[in-house]
C-alpha positions in Angstrom: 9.7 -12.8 -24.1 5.8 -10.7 -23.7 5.1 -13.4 -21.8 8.1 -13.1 -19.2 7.6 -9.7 -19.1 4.2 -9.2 -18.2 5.0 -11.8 -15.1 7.8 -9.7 -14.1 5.2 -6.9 -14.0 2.5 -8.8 -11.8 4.9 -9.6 -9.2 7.3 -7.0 -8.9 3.2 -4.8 -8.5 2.1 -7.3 -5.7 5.4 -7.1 -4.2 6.2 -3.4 -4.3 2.9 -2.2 -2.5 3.6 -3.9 0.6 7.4 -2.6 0.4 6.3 1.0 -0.5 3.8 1.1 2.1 6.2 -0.1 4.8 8.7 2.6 3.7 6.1 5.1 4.2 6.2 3.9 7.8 2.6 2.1 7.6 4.4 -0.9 9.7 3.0 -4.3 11.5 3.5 -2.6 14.8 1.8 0.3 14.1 3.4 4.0 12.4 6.7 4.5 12.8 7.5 7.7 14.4 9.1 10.4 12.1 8.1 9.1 9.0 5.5 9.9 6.1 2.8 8.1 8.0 3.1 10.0 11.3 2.8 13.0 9.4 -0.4 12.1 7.5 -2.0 10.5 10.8 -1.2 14.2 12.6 -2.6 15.8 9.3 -5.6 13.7 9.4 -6.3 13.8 13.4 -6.0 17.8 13.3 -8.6 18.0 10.2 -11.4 16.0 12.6 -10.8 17.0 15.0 -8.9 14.9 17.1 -9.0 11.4 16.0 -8.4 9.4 12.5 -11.7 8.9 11.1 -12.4 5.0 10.5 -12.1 4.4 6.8 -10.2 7.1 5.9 -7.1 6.9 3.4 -4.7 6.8 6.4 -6.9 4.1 8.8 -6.9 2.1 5.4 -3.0 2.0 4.6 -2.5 1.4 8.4 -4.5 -2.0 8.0 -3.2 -3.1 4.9 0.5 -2.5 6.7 -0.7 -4.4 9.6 -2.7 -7.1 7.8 -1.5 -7.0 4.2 -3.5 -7.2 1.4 -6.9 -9.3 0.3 -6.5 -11.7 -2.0 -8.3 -9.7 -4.2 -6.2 -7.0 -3.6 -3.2 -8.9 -4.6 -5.2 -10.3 -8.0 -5.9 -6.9 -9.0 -2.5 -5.8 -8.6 -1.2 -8.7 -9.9 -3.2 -8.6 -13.1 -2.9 -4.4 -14.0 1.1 -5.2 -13.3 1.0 -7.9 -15.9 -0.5 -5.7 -17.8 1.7 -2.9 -17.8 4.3 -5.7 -18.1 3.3 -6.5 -21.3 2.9 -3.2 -22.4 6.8 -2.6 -22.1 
């Protein structure tokens, strides 16, 4: 039963970032107007200045929503999920 558990946990984490991130409004076609990414991108253009600075928290989430995540990515997540899986 750990064992089901803990795989539960790794996929339902690899799955749920791409799904949470999308609801934000970090989409394939860009940030959705209105949403919780708009406002961070306007937060983050007004603090430099202008423009999102390359490699900041807000051009990051907008690549994995366009791209997804590494592979690596996806392994990390996958393993702290099974983790936490098997912690429940």
């Amino acid at each position: 039963m750990e064992a089901v558990t803990a795989a539960i946990g790794g996929v339902v984490a690899v799955t749920a970032a791409p799904i949470a991130l999308g609801a934000m409004g970090f989409t394939g076609t860009g940030i959705a107007a209105a949403s919780i990414a708009a406002k961070m991108m306007s937060a983050a253009a007004i603090a430099n200045g202008g423009g999102v600075a390359a490699g900041s928290l807000v051009a990051t989430l907008q690549s994995v929503g366009v791209v997804g995540l590494s592979t690596s990515t996806n392994i990390v997540l996958g393993t702290v999920g099974t983790a936490v899986g098997a912690l429940l």
